[in-house]
C-alpha positions as a printed Julia matrix, in Angstrom:
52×3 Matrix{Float64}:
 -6.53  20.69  -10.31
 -4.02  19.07  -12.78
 -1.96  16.05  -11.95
  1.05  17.95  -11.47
 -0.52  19.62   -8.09
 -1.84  16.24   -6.22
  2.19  15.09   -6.75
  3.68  18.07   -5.04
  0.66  17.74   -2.48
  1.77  14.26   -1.29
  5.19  15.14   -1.55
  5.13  18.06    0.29
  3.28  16.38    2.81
  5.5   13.5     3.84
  9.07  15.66    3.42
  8.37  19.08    4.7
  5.1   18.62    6.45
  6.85  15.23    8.21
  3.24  13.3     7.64
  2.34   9.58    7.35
  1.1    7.53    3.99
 -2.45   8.45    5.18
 -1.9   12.0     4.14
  0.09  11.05    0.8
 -2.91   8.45    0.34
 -5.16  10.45   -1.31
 -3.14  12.08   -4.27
 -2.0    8.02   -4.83
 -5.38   7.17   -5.42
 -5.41  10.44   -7.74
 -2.91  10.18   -9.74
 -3.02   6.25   -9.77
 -6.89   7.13  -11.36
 -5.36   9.37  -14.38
 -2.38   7.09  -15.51
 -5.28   4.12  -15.96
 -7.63   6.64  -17.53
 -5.12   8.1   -19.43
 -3.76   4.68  -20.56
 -7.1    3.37  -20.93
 -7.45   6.04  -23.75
 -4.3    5.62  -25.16
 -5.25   1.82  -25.55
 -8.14   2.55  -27.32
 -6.92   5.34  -29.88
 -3.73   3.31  -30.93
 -4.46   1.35  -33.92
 -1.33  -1.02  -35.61
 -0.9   -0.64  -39.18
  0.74  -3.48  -40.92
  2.55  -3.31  -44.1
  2.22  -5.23  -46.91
């Protein structure tokens, strides 16, 4: 599944669904996993060039 999904998944269930922060819990932890992964990897591939 792409990030995308696990955001509409813990949205849908606390509006429409009418569920707690246990049920929005898990695509948190999910997408809270790929924004450090994905900066993690950003961190590493950026390189600073200085001029001159």
């Amino acid at each position: 599944m792409i990030p995308t999904r696990w955001a509409m998944d813990g949205l849908d269930a606390t509006t429409w669904r009418g569920l707690g922060f246990a049920a929005a819990a898990l695509p948190i932890a999910l997408l809270t996993g790929c924004a450090l992964a994905f900066g993690a990897f950003a961190v590493l591939r950026f390189h600073w060039e200085v001029d001159g």
